[in-house]
Structures are given as structure tokens and as C-alpha cells.
ROSE-4610 file (N, C-alpha, C; in Angstrom, 1 decimal, always signed):
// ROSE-4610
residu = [X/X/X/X/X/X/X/X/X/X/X/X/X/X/X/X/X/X/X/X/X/X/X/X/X/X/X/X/X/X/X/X/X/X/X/X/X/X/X/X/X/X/X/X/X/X/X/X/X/X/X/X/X/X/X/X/X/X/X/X/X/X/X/X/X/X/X/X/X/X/X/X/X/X/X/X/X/X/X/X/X/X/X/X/X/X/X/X/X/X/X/X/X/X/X/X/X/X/X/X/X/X/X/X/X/X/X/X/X/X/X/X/X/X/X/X/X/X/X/X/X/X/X/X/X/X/X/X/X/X/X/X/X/X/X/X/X/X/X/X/X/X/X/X/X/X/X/X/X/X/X/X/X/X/X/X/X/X/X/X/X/X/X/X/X/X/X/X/X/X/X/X/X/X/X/X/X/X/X/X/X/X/X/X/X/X/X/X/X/X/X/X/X/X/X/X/X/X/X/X/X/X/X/X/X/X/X/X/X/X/X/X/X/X/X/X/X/X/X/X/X/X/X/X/X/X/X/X/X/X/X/X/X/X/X/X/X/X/X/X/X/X/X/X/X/X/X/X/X/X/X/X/X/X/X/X/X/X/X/X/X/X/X/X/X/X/X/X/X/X/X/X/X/X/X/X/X/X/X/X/X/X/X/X/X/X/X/X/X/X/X/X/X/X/X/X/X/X/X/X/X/X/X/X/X/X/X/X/X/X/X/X/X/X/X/X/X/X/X/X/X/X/X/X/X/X/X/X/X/X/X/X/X/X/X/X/X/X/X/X/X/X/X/X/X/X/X/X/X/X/X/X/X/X/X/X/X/X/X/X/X/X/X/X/X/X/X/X/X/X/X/X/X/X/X/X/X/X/X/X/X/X/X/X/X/X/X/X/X/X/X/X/X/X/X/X/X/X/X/X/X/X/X/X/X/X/X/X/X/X/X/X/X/X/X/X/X/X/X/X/X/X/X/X/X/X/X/X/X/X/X/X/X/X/X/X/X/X/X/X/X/X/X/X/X/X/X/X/X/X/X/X/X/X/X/X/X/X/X/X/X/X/X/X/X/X/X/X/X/X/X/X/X/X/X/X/X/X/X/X/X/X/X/X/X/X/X/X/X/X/X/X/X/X/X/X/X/X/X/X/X/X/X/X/X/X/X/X/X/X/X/X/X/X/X/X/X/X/X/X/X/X/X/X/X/X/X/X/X/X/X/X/X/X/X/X/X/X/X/X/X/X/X/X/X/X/X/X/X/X/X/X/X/X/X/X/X/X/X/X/X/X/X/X/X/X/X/X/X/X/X/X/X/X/X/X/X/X/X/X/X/X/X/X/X/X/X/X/X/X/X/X/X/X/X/X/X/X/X/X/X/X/X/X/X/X/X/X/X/X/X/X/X/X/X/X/X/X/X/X/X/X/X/X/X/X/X/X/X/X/X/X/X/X/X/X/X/X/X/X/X/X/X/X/X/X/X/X/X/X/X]
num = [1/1/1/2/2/2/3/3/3/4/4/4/5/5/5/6/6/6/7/7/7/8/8/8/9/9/9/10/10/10/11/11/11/12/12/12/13/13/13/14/14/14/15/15/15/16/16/16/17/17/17/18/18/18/19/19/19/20/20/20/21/21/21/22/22/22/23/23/23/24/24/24/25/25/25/26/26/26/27/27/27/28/28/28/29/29/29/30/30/30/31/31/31/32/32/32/33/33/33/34/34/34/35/35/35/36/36/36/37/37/37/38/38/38/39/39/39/40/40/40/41/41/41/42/42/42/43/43/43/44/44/44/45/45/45/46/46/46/47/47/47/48/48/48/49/49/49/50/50/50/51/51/51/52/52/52/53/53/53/54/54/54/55/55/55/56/56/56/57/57/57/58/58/58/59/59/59/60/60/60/61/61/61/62/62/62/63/63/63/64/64/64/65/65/65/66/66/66/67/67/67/68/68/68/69/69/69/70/70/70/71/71/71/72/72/72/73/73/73/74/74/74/75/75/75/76/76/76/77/77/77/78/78/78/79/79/79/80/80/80/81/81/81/82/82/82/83/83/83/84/84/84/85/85/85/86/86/86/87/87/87/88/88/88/89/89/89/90/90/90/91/91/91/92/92/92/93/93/93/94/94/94/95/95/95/96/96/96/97/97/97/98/98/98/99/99/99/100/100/100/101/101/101/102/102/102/103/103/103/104/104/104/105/105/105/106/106/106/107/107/107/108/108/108/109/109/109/110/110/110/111/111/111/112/112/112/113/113/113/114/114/114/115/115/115/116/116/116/117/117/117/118/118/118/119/119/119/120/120/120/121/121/121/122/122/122/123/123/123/124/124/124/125/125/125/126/126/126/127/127/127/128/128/128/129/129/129/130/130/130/131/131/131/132/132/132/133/133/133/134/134/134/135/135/135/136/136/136/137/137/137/138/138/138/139/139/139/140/140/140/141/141/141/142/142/142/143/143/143/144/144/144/145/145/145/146/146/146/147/147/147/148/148/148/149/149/149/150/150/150/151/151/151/152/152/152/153/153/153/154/154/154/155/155/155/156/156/156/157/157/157/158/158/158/159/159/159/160/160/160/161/161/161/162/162/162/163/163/163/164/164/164/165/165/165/166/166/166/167/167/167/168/168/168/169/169/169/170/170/170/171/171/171/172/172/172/173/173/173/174/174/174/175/175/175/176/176/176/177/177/177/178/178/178/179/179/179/180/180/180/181/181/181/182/182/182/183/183/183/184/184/184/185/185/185/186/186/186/187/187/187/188/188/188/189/189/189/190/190/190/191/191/191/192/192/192/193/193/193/194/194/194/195/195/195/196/196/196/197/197/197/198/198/198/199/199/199/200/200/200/201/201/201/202/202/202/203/203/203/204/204/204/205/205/205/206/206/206/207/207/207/208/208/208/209/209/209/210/210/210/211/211/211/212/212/212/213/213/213/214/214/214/215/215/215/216/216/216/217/217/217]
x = [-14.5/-14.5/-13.1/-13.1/-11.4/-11.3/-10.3/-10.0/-8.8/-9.0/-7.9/-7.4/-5.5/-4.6/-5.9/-5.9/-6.9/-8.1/-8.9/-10.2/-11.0/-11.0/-12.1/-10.8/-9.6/-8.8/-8.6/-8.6/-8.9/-7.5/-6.5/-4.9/-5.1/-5.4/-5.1/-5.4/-4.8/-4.8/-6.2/-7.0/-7.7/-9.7/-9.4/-10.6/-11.5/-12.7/-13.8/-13.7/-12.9/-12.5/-11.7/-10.6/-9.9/-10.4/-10.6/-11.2/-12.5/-13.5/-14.3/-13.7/-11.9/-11.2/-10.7/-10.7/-10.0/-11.6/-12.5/-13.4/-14.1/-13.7/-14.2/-13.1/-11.7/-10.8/-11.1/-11.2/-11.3/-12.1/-13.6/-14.5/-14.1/-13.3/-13.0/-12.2/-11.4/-10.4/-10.8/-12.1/-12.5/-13.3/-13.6/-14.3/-13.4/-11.8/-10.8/-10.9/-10.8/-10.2/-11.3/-12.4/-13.6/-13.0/-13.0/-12.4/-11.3/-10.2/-8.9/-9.8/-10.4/-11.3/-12.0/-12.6/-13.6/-12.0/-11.2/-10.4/-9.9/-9.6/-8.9/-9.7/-11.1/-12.2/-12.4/-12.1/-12.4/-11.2/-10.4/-9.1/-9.1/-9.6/-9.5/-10.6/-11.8/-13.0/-13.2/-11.9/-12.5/-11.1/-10.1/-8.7/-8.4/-8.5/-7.7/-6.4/-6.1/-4.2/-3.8/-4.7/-4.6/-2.7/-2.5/-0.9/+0.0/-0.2/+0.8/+0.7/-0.5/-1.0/-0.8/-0.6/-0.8/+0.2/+1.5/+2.2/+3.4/+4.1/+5.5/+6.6/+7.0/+7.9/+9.2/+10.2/+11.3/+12.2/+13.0/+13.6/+13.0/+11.5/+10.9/+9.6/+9.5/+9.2/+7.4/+7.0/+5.8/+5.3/+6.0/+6.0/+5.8/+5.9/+6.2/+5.1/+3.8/+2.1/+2.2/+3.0/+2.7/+3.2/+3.8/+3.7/+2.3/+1.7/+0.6/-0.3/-0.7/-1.8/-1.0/+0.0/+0.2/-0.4/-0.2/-0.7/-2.1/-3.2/-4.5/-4.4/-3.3/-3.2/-2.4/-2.5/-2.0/-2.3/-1.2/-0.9/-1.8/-3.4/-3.8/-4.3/-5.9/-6.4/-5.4/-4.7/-4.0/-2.5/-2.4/-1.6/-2.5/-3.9/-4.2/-4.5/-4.9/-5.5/-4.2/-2.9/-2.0/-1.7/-2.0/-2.2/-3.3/-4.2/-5.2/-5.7/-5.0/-5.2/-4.3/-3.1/-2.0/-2.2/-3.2/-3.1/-4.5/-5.0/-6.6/-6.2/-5.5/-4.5/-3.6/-3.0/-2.0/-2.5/-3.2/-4.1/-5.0/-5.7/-6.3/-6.0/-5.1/-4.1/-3.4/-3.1/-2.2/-3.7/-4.7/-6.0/-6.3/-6.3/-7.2/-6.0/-5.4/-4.5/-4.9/-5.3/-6.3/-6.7/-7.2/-7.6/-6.6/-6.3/-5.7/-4.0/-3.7/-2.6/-2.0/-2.9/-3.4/-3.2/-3.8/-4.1/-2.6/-1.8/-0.7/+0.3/+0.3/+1.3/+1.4/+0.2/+0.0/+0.5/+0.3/+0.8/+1.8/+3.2/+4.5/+5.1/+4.3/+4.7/+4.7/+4.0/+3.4/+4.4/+4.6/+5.7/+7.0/+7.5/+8.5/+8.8/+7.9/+8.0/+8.5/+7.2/+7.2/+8.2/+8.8/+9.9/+11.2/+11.3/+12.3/+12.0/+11.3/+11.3/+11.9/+11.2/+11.2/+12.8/+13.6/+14.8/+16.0/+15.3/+16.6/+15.9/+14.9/+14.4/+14.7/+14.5/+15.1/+13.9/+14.2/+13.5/+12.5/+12.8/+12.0/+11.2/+11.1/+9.7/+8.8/+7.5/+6.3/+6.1/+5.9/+5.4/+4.4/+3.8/+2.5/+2.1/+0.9/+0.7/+0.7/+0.1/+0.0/+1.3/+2.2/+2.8/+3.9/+4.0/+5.1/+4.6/+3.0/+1.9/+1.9/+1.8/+1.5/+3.3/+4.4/+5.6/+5.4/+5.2/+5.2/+4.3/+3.6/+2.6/+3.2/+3.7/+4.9/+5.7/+6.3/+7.4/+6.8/+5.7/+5.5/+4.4/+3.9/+3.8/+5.0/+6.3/+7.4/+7.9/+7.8/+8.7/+8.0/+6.1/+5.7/+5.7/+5.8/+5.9/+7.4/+8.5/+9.7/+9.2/+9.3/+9.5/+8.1/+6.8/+5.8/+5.5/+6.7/+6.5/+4.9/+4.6/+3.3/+3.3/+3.2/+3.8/+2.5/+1.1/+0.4/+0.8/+1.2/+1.9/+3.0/+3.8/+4.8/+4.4/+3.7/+3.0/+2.2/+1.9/+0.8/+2.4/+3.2/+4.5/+5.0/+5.1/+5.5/+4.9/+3.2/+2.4/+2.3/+2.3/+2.7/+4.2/+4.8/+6.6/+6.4/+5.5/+5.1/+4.8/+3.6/+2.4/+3.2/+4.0/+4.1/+6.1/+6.7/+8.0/+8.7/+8.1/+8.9/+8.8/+7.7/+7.5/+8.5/+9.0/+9.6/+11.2/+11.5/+12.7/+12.5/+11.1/+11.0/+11.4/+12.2/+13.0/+14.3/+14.7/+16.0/+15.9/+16.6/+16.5/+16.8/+15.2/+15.4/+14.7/+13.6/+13.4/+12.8/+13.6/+13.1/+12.1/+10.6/+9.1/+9.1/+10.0/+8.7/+10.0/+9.2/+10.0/+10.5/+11.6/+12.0/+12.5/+12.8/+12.9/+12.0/+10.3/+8.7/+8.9/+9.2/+9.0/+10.1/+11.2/+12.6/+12.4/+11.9/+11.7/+10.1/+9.2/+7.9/+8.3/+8.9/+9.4/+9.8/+10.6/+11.7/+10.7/+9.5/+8.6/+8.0/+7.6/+6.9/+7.3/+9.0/+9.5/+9.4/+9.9/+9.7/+8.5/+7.4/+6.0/+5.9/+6.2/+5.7/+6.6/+7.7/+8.9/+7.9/+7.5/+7.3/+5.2/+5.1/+3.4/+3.3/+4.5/+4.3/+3.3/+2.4/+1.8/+2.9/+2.5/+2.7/+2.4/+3.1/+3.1/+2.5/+0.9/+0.6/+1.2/+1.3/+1.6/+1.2/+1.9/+0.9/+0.6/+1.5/+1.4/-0.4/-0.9/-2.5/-3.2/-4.2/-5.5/-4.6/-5.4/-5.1/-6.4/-6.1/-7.3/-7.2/-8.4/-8.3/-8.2/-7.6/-7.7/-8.6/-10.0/-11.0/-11.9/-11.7/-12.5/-13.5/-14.7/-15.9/-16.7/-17.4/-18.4/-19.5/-19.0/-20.3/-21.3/-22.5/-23.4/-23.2]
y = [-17.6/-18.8/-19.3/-20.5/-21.2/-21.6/-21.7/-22.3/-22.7/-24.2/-24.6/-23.8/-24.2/-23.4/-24.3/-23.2/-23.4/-23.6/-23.4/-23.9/-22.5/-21.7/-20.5/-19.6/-19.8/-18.5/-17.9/-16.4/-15.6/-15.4/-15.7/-15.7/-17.4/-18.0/-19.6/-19.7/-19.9/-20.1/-21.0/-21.3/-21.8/-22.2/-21.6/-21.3/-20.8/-20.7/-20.0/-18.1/-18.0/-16.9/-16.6/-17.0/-16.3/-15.9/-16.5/-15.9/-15.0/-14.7/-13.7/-12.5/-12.7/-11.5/-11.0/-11.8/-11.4/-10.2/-11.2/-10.3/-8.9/-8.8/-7.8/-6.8/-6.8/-5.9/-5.5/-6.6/-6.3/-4.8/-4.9/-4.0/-2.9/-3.0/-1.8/-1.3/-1.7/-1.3/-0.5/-1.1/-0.7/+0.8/+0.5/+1.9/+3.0/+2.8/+3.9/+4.6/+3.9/+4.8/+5.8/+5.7/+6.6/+7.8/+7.9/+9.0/+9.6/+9.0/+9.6/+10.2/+9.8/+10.1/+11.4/+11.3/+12.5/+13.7/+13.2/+14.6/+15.0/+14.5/+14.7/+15.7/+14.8/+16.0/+16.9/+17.2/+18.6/+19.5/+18.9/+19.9/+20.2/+19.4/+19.8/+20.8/+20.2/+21.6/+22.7/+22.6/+24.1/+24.4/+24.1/+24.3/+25.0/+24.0/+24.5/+24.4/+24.1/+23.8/+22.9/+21.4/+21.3/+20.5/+20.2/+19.5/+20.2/+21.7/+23.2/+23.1/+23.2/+23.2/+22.3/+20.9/+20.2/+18.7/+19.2/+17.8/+18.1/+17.6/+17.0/+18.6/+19.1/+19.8/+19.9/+19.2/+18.4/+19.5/+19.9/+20.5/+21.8/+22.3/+23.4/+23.2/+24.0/+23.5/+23.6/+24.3/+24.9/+23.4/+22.5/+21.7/+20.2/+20.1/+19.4/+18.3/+19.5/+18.9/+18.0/+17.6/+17.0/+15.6/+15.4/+14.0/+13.2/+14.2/+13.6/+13.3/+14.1/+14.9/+14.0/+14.3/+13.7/+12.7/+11.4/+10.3/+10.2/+11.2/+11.2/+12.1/+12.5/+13.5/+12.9/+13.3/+13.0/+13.7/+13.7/+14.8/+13.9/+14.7/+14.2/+13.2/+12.3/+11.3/+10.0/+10.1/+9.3/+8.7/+9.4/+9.1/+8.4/+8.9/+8.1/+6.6/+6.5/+5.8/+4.0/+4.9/+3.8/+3.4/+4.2/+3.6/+3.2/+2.6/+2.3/+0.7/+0.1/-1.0/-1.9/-1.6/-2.1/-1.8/-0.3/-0.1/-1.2/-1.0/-2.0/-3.5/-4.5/-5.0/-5.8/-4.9/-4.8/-4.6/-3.6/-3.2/-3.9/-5.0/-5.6/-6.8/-7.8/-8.4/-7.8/-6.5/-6.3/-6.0/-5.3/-5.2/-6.2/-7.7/-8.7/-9.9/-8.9/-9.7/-8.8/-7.9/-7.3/-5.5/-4.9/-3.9/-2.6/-3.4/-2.5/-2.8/-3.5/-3.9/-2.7/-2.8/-2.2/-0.5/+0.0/+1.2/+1.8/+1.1/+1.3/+1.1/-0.1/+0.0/+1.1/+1.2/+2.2/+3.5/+4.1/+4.9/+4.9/+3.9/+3.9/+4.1/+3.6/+4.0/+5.3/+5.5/+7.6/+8.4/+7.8/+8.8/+8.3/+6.9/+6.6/+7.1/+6.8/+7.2/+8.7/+9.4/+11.1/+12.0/+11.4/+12.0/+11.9/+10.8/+10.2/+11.2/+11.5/+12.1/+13.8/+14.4/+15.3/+15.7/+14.5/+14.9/+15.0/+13.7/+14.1/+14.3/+14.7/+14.9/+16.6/+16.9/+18.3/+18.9/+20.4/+21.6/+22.0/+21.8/+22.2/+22.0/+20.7/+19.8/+19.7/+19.4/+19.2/+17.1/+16.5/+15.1/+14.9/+14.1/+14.0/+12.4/+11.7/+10.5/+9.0/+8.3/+7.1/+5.8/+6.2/+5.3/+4.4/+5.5/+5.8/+4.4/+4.6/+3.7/+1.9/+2.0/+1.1/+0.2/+1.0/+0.0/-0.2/+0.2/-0.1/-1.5/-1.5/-2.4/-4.1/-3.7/-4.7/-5.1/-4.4/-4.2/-5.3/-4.9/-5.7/-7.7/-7.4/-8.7/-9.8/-9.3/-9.9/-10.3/-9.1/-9.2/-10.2/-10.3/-11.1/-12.7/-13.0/-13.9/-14.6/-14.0/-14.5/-14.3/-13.3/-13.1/-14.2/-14.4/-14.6/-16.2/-16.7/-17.7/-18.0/-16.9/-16.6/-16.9/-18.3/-18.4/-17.7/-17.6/-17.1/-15.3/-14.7/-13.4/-13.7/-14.2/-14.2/-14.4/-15.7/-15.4/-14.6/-13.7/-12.5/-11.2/-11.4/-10.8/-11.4/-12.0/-12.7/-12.5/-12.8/-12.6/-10.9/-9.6/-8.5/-8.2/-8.8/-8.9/-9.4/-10.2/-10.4/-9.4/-9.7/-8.0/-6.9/-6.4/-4.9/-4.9/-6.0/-6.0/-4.5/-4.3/-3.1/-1.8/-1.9/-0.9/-0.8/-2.2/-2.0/-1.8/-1.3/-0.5/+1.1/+1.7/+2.6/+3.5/+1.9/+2.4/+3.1/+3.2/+3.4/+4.6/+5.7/+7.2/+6.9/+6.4/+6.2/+7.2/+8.1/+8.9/+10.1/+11.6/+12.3/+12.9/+12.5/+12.6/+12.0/+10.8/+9.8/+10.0/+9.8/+10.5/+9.0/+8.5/+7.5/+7.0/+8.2/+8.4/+7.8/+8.6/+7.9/+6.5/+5.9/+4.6/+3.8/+4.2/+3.4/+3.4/+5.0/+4.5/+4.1/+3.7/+3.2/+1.9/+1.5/-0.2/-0.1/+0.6/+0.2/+0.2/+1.5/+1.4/+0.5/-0.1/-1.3/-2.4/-2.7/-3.4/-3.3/-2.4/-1.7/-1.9/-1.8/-2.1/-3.3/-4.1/-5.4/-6.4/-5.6/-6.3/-6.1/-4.5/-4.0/-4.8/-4.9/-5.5/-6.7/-7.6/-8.7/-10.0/-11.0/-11.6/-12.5/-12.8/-13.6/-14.9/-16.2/-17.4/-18.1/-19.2/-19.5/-20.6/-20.6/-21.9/-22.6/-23.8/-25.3/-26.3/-25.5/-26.6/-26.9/-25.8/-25.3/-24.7/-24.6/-23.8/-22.9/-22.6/-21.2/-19.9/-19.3/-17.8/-16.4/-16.4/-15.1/-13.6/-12.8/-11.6/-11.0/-11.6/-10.9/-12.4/-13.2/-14.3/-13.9/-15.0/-14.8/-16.1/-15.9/-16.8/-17.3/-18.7/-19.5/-20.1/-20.2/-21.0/-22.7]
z = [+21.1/+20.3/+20.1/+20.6/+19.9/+18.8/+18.1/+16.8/+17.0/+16.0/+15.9/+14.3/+14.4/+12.9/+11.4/+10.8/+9.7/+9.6/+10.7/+10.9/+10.6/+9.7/+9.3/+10.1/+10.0/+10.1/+8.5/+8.6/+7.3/+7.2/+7.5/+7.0/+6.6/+6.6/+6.3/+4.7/+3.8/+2.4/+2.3/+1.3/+1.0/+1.6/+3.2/+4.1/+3.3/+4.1/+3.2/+4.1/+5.2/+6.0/+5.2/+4.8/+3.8/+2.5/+1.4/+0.3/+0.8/+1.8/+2.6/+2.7/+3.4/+3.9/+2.5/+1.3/+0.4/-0.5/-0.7/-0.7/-0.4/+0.9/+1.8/+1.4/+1.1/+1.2/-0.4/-1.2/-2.9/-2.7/-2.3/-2.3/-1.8/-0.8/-0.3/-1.0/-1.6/-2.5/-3.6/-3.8/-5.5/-4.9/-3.5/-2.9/-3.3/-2.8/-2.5/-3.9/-4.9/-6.6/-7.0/-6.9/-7.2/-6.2/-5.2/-4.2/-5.4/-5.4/-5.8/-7.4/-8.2/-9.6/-9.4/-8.2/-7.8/-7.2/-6.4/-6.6/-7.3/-8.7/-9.5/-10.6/-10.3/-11.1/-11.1/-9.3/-9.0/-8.9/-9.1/-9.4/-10.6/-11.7/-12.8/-12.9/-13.2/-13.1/-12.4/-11.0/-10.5/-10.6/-11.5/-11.4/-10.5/-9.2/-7.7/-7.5/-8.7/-8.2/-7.1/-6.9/-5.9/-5.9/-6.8/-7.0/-6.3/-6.5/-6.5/-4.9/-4.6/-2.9/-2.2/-2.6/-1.4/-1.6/-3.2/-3.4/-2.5/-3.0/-1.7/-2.8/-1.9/-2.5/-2.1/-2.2/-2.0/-1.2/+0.0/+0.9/+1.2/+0.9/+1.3/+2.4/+3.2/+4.5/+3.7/+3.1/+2.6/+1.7/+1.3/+0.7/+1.8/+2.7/+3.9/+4.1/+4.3/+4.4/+2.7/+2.0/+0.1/+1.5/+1.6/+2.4/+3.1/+3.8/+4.1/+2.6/+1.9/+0.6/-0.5/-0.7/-2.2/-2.4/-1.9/-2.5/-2.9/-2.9/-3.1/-4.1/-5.0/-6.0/-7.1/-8.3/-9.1/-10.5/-11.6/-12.7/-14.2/-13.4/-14.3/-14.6/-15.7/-15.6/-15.9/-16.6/-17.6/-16.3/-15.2/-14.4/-13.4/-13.0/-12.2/-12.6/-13.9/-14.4/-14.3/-14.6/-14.2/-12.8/-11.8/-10.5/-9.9/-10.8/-10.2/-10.0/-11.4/-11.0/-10.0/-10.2/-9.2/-7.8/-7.9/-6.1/-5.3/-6.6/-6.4/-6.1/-6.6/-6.7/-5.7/-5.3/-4.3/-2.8/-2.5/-1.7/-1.1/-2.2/-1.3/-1.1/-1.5/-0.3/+0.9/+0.9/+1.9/+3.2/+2.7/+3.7/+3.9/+3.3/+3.8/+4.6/+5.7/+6.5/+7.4/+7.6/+8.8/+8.5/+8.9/+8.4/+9.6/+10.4/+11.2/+10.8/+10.9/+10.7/+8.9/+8.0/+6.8/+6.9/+8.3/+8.2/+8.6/+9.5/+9.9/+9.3/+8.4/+7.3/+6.2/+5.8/+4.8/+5.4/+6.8/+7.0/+7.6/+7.7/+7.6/+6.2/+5.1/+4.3/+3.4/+4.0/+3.6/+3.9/+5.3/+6.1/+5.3/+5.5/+4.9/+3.3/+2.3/+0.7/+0.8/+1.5/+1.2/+2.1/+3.2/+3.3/+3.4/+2.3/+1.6/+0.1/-0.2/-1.3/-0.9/+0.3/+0.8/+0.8/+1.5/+1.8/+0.3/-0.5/-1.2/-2.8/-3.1/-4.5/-4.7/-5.5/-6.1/-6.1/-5.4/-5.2/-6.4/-7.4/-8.0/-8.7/-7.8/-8.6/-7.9/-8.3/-7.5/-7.4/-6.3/-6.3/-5.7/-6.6/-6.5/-6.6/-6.3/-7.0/-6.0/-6.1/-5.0/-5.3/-6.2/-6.9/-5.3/-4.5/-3.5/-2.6/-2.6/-1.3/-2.1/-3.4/-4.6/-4.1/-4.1/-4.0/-2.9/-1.6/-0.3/-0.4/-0.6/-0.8/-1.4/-2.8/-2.7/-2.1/-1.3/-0.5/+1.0/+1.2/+2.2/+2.0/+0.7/+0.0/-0.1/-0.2/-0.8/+1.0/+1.6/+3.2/+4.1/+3.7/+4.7/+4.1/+2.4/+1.9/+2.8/+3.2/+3.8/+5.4/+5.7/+7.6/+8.0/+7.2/+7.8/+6.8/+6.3/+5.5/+4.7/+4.5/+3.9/+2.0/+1.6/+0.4/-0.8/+0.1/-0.8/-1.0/-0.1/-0.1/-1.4/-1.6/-1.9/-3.7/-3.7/-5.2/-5.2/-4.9/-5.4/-6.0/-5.0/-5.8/-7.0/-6.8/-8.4/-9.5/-9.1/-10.2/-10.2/-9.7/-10.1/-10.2/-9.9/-11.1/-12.2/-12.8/-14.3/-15.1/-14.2/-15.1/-15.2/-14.3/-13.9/-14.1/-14.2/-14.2/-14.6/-15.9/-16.5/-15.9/-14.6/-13.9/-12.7/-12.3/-10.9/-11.1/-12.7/-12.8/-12.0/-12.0/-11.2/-9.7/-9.7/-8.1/-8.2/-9.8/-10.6/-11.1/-11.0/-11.6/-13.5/-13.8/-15.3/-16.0/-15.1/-16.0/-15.3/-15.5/-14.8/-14.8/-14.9/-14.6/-13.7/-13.9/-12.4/-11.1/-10.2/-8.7/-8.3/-8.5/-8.4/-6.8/-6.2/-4.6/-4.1/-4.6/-3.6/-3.8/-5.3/-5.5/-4.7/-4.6/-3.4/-2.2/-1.9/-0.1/+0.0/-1.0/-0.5/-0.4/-1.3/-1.3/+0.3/+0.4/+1.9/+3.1/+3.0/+4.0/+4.2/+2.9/+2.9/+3.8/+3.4/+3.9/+5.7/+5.8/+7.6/+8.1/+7.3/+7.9/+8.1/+7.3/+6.9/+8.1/+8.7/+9.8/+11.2/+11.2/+12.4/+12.6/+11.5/+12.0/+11.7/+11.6/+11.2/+12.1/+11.5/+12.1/+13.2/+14.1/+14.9/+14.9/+14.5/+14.5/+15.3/+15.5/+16.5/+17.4/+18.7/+19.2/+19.1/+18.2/+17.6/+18.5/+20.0/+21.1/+22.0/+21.4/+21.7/+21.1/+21.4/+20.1/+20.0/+18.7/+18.8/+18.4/+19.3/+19.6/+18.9/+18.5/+18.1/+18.6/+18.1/+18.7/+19.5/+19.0/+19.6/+20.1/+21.3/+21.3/+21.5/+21.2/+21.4/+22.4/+23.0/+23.8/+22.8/+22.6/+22.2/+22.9/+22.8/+23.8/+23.9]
């Protein structure tokens, strides 16, 4: 199928494909947090330790696998409860610009947050928590709003620098509970993702095609 720029493209501001792609990612989004709810229940009910077992433990090799695990873990209801809407949020603008593109950012920034935390946070703490995936997430709202002159990207950052402002001092060693490392290098991953999977601008000189064309009759 060809299309011309804006004709039911789901990156085009205002399309009935875009508010669809925006839809489709919301749901999915709202799918992810019940998961993170249900592990948290069962660590608490079968007090598995799973924080102890499976969070990021900063220069110990035994601690290594908290990079992959942590971000599905967290200290407690009252912690998850504050990453939940932001990641809901954030998440699904960053999913409703493609699902793959989404799966690979997220996991630049897993790698990037948690072993940035890994290398320079202090031994003797446990980190845990999706806070690290939540800045990345900004991180790449703000990068594609510029690299990808994406102005609807760009106000969805704005409008969570309103809401959440007093949070994104969190990149700043203000308080030693919160792991201010995950939240610096998620931002940066963010950023890195957001460079390395950036959309590609169409040539205006011709249709322009979708990734996956299709044959119409």
C-alpha cells in the first residue's frame, strides 16, 4: 500500500493512525503494571526476598543479573505505586512510535541505567525499581522531540516536567534512598536510544512507503 506524508501514518500528529497507535500502546501499558503488582505480591506473601536475589548490587559480580531483574522489582507497594503512573504515561508514547523500535530502546536503557548504577553506586546497597526505564523514557521523548523534530514528542515532555518537575531533580544525589545513578544514566540511555533508533525522515520528493507494504486490489 502507498501512502502519501500524513495520509493514516501513525507517527503523523492528528491522523485517526495515530491517536489508534496511541491507543493501542495506552492498553498495553496499562497491561505491564498489574505484572509488576502481581510480583510484588508475591514477594511479599511468600517473602521470597526477591529484591535481595535479583536487585542490582553495585560492584559485586553476584549482583550483576539486578540489571536485567531490577526494574520489575521494587521496595514495596507505596514505591511501586509512584512508578506507575509516569511509566504508564511515558511508555506509551514512547510504544506508539513502533513496538519494535520500543522493545529495543527499553532495552538500551536497562543495559545503560543498571550498569551505570552497577559501576559507580555503592556496595552496599540493594537497587531496585523501574524508576531507571521511567527517565530513559523521558530521555528519549525530549531527544526525538529535537533529532526527529517530533513537536508532539516534545510537548508530552513538557507536560511531564510540569506534573513530575520536583521529581526530575532525581538525577542529582539529593537523597540517599533514591539511586540517583539509575535515574542519570536512564536519562542518558534514553538519550542513546532515542539517537540510535531514530525515525527516518521521508523523502518528500515521492510517496512515501511503509515498512511493511501491502498489495491492494
Amino acid at each position: 500500500m502507498t501512502l502519501h506524508p500524513g495520509s493514516g501514518d501513525p507517527h503523523q500528529f492528528g491522523t485517526e493512525a495515530f491517536y489508534a497507535s496511541i491507543g493501542r500502546a495506552f492498553v498495553a501499558m496499562c497491561a505491564v503494571v498489574p505484572v509488576l503488582f502481581l510480583i510484588e505480591g508475591l514477594d511479599q506473601w511468600l517473602g521470597a526476598g526477591f529484591d535481595a536475589a535479583a536487585g542490582i548490587i553495585p560492584q559485586r559480580i553476584d549482583g550483576l543479573d539486578g540489571v536485567f531483574f531490577s526494574p520489575f522489582l521494587h521496595h514495596g507497594f507505596d514505591h511501586l505505586y509512584s512508578n506507575s503512573i509516569p511509566l504508564i504515561l511515558l511508555g506509551t508514547f514512547v510504544l506508539a512510535a513502533g513496538a519494535r523500535r520500543f522493545l529495543w530502546s527499553t532495552l538500551v536503557i536497562v543495559l545503560v541505567s543498571g550498569l551505570g548504577v552497577w559501576f559507580t553506586g555503592s556496595p552496599s546497597t540493594i537497587v531496585v525499581g523501574a524508576s531507571g526505564v521511567i527517565f530513559g523514557y523521558l530521555g528519549i521523548l525530549l531527544t526525538r522531540g529535537i533529532f526527529e523534530r517530533s513537536w508532539w514528542n516534545f510537548a508530552v515532555f513538557l507536560l511531564v516536567g510540569l506534573l513530575y518537575g520536583g521529581q526530575l531533580v532525581g538525577v542529582l544525589p539529593t537523597d540517599e534512598r533514591i539511586s540517583w545513578q539509575g535515574h542519570l544514566f536512564g536519562l542518558l540511555g534514553g538519550i542513546v536510544a532515542a539517537i540510535i533508533f531514530r525515525r527516518r525522515r521521508p523523502d518528500l520528493g515521492g510517496p512515501y512507503r511503509s515498512e511493511s507494504p501491502m498489495t491492494m486490489p
